[in-house]
Every structure is written in structure tokens, then in C-alpha cells.
FIFIDO-712524 format. One line per field, with one value per residue (C-alpha): residue number from 1; chain; z, y, x. Coordinates in steps of 0.25 Angstrom, whole numbers, m for minus. Each point is the difference from the previous one (the first is absolute). Layout:
N
num	[NUM:...]
chaine	[A:...]
up	[Z:...]
north	[Y:...]
east	[X:...]
***
This chain:
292
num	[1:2:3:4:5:6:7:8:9:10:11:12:13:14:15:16:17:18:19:20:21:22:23:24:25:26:27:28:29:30:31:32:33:34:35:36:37:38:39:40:41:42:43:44:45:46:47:48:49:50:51:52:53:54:55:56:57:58:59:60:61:62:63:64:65:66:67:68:69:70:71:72:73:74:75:76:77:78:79:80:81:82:83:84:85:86:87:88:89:90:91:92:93:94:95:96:97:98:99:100:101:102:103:104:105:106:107:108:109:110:111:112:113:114:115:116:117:118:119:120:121:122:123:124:125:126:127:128:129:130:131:132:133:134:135:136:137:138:139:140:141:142:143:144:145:146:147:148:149:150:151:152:153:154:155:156:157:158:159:160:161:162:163:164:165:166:167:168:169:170:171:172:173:174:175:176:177:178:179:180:181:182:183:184:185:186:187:188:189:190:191:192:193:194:195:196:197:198:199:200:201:202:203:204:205:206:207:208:209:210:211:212:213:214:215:216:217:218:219:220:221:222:223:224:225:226:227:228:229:230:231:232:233:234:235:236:237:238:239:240:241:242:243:244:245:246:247:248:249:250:251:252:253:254:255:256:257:258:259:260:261:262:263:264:265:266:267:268:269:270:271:272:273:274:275:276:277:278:279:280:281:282:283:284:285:286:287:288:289:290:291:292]
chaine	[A:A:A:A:A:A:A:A:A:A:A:A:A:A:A:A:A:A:A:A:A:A:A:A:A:A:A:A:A:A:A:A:A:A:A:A:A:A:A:A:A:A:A:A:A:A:A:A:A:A:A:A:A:A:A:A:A:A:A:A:A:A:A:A:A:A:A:A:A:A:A:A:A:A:A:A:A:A:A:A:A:A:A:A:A:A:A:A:A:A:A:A:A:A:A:A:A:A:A:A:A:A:A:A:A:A:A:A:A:A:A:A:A:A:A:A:A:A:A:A:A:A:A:A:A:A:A:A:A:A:A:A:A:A:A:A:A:A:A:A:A:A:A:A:A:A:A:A:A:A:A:A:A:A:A:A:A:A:A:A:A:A:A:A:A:A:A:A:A:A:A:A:A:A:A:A:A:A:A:A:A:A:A:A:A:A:A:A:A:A:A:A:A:A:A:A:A:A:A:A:A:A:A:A:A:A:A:A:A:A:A:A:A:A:A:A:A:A:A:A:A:A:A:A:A:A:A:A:A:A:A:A:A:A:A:A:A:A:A:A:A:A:A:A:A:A:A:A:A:A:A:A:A:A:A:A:A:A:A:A:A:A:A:A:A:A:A:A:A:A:A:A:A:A:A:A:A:A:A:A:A:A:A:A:A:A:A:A:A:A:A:A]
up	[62:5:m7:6:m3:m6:1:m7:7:m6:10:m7:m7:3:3:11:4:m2:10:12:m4:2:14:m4:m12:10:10:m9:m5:11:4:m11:3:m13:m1:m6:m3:m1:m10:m1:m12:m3:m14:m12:m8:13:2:m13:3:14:m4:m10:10:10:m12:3:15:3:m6:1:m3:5:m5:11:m8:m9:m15:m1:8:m4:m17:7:7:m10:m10:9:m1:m12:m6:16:8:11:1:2:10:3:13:m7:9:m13:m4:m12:2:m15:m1:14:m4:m12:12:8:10:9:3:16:5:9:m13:m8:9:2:m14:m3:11:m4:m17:m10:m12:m13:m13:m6:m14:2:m12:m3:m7:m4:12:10:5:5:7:m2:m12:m8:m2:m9:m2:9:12:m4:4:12:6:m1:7:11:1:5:10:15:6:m4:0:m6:m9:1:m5:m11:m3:0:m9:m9:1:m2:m14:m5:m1:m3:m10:m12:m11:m8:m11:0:m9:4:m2:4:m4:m7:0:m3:4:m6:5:13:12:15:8:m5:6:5:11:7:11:0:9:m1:9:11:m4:m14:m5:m14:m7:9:m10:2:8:5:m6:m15:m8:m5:3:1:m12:4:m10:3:m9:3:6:4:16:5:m5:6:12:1:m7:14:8:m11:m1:14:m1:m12:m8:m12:m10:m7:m1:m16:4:6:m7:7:m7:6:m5:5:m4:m5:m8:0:m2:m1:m4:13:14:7:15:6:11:2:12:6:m1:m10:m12:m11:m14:m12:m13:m8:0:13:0:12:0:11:5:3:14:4:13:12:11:14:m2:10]
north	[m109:14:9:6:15:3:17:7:12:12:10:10:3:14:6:m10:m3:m15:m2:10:m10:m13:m3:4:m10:m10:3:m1:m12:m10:7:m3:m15:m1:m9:10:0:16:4:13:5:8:1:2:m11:m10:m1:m6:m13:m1:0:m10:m9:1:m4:m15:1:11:m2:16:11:12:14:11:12:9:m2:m2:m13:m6:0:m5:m11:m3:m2:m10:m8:m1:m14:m5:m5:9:11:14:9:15:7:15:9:8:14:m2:m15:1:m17:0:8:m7:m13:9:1:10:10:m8:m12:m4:0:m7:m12:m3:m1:m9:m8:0:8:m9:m6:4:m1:12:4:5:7:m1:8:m8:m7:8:m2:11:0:13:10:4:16:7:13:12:m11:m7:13:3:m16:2:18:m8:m9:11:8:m1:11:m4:m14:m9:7:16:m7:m5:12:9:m8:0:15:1:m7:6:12:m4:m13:0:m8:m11:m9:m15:m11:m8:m11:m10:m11:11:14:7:14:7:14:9:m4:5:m12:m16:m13:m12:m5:m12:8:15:7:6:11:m5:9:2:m8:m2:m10:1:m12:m11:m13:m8:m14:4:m5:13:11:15:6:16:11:14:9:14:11:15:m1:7:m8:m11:4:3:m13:m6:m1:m6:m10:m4:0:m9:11:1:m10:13:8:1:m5:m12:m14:m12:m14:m15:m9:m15:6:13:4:11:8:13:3:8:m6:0:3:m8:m10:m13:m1:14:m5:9:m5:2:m7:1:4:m11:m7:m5:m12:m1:m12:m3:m13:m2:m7:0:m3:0:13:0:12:7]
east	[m27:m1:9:14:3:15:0:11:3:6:5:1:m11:m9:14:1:m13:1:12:m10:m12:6:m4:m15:2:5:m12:m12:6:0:m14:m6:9:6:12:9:15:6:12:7:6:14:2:m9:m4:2:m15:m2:9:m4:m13:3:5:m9:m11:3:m2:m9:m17:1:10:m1:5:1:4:m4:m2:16:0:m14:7:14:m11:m9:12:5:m15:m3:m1:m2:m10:1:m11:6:m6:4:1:0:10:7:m2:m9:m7:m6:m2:m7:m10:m3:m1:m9:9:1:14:0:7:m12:m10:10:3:m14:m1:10:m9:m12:2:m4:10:m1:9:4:8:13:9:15:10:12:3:m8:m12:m11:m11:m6:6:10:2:10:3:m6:m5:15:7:m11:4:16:m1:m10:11:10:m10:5:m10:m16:m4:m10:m13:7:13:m6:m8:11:7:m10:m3:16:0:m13:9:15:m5:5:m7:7:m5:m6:m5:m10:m8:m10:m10:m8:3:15:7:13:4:1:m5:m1:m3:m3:0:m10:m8:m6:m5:m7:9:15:7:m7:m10:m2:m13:8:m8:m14:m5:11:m2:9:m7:m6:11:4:10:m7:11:2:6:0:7:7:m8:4:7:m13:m8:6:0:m15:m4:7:m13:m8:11:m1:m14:m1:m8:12:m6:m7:12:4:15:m4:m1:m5:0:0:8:6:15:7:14:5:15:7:13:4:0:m13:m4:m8:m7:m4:m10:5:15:8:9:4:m4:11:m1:m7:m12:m7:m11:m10:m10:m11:m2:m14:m3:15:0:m8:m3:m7:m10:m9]
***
């Protein structure tokens, strides 16, 4: 049977972008002669159990959004049969590109035509899921001030964020540990990754993929706010690895805890993680994608 498309749309993503791009959504669609159902979202967290519903109905489902909507998405996939594909519309698309999909609705939709399936790992942290990477710390503090910016958009959003919290930061302590390696003390940024990219354009952990089983494990402890900030272009380049604050092991899980609230995000969304100790476990091969 051929397969019939349910497409989760979130209007608002890229500051509104995803409401503007519907009718394009909608045209490429019946070009490419898709049978396709569309769904707009109104509230966070909605996509995950529409998604979940439409898993029994639909062969595909669809995320058209930015990195916010395909977790919400993806979350509501998991232990499905339907094959989640992404239409990437967002401001920072970090799991498309680990799809190889390009920014553009035209590209995307002829990808979910014609891309080929693929199962992929897929970490969670308590009872979330995420597709791509976890980031506490300075990158935390960078998701939850890009959250509040009305004048840029997209990557210059992101980056000055990032240029905002190189400078402001203030380092906190962590504990952490994983399969084979341990860390207790100050720290600037930590977190860990299924997929290379985070920010939208920040080339985190240039070594991670999205189907070895592991999770890229970051750690970078506290540097001077100067040299933070000119260590921002090698970050986004993926050329950091060398730098003596930077510590990159792989692992299948990772602890760690702090006594003090930690910033943070979970594929781009901002939250918060509680005093205590946190456990993230990747489930290799978790569910299946529709890749270009």
C-alpha cells in the first residue's frame, strides 16, 4: 500500500515562519501526489500525542518545525511503527541535517518521497526523549536568552546568545559519569549528543552519529570570558576537540548532579534540571527516520 503522510505543523516556529509556509507545504505536497492529512498545533507538548495518535492511522508522520517540534514528534513515535519524517522550517534544524536534509520545503517533501528508511538511536532523559543533544550549562543559558529575543531570528539569534553568555556565564560545579570515564568539579558547558550539530550552527561533537550506539559525552570546564568568546568560531566549525578545557568521551549512558539548579536544553528547548542526580540512556536503533 502506498503510504499516507500525517504532517504536524507548528505555526510558529522561525518566529512564525511555519504559519507563512503552509500553503507552500501544502502545494509541494499534492505535487509530489502524497496522500497527506495536515494538523496545526496550539500549545506545547500537543504534537507529542497527536503524533501518537496518528501512529496507528498514518505509515508516516511528519514534523514541520524546527528542532522543538521534531522532539515533541519523535517523542510521540517512539515504540511505533510509523516512520517519522521532518519538513525542517525551524530557526536551528540541528536533526535535519543529521537527515541530510536540506533548510526548504520543496527538498524536504521530495525526500519524504523518494528518501530512504533508516533506524536510528534515540536517547532519553527521565521520561523525555531526544533526538539530537542535551546541553547544560553555558549553551543552557544560550537556549533559554534565545528564547526571549524578538528582533533577530534564526542562526544571528543564536549566535548572539551565545556571544551574550560567553561573557555573562558564571561557572557552576557537576558530577559525572559514564560507562568508563568520571568528572567532579567546575565546569562551563556539558551535555551529550546523538547528532553533531547544536545552535543551529555550532558543530558541537563533529564526531557523533546518529546510528553508532553511543552518545558523543562533552565536558568543557571554565575558561576566562575572552577566551570564550574567541573559541566561538572554532566551536562552530567543529575545530574545539584540541582545546585543553574540552573533554569528549562516548558512552551508551551518562549520570551526572549538582547541587544547584542547572540551565539547560533538550534539542534546543530550554529547562531547567533540579538539583540531584539525572540518568540519560540511548537506545540504540530506536525508531525509524525518512533520510535524504
Amino acid at each position: 500500500m502506498p503510504d499516507t503522510f500525517f504532517v504536524i505543523l507548528n505555526p510558529a516556529c522561525g518566529r512564525g515562519q511555519g504559519e507563512r509556509l503552509l500553503p507552500q507545504i501544502e502545494y509541494f505536497l499534492a505535487l509530489h501526489q502524497l496522500d497527506f492529512e495536515i494538523y496545526k498545533t496550539s500549545q506545547p507538548l500537543e504534537a507529542t500525542r497527536v503524533a501518537n495518535e496518528a501512529s496507528a492511522k498514518f505509515s508516516v508522520v511528519v514534523a514541520a518545525g524546527g528542532d522543538g517540534t521534531v522532539n515533541e514528534v519523535a517523542n510521540g513515535l517512539v515504540g511505533t511503527n510509523a516512520a517519522f519524517g521532518v519538513i525542517p522550517i525551524g530557526s536551528g534544524n540541528d536533526f535535519a541535517k543529521c537527515l541530510h536534509l536540506a533548510p526548504d520545503v520543496s527538498p524536504s517533501i521530495q525526500a519524504l518521497k523518494n528518501g530512504h528508511r533508516r533506524r536510528v538511536d534515540i536517547a532519553k532523559l527521565n521520561d523525555r526523549y531526544f533526538v539530537n543533544g542535551l546541553g547544560i550549562g553555558l549553551d543552557g543559558a544560550a537556549a533559554h536568552r534565545n528564547r526571549s529575543i524578538k528582533k533577530l531570528k534564526g542562526k544571528a539569534a543564536y549566535l548572539w546568545s551565545a556571544v551574550y553568555e560567553a561573557l555573562h556565564y558564571k561557572a557552576q560545579t557537576i558530577k559525572m559519569r559514564s560507562e568508563s570515564w568520571q568528572y567532579e568539579g567546575i565546569f562551563m558547558m556539558a551535555g551529550a549528543s546523538n547528532g553533531q550539530c547544536h545552535g543551529g550552527d555550532f558543530l558541537l561533537a563533529p564526531q557523533a552519529k546518529i546510528d553508532d550506539g553511543l552518545l558523543d559525552i562533552h565536558l568543557i570546564t571554565n575558561m576566562h570570558p575572552l577566551r570564550r568568546l574567541r573559541q566561538i568560531p572554532k566551536v562552530k566549525k567543529g575545530q574545539h576537540l584540541t582545546l585543553p578545557e574540552v573533554h569528549m568521551h562516548r558512552s551508551p549512558w551518562l549520570e551526572f548532579s549538582s547541587s544547584q539548579t542547572l540551565l539547560a536544553h533538550l534539542d534546543g528547548e530550554p529547562f531547567v534540571v533540579s538539583p540531584g542526580t539525572t540518568r540519560i540512556e540511548l537506545i540504540p536503533n530506536g525508531f525509524t527516520v525518512i533520510s535524504g
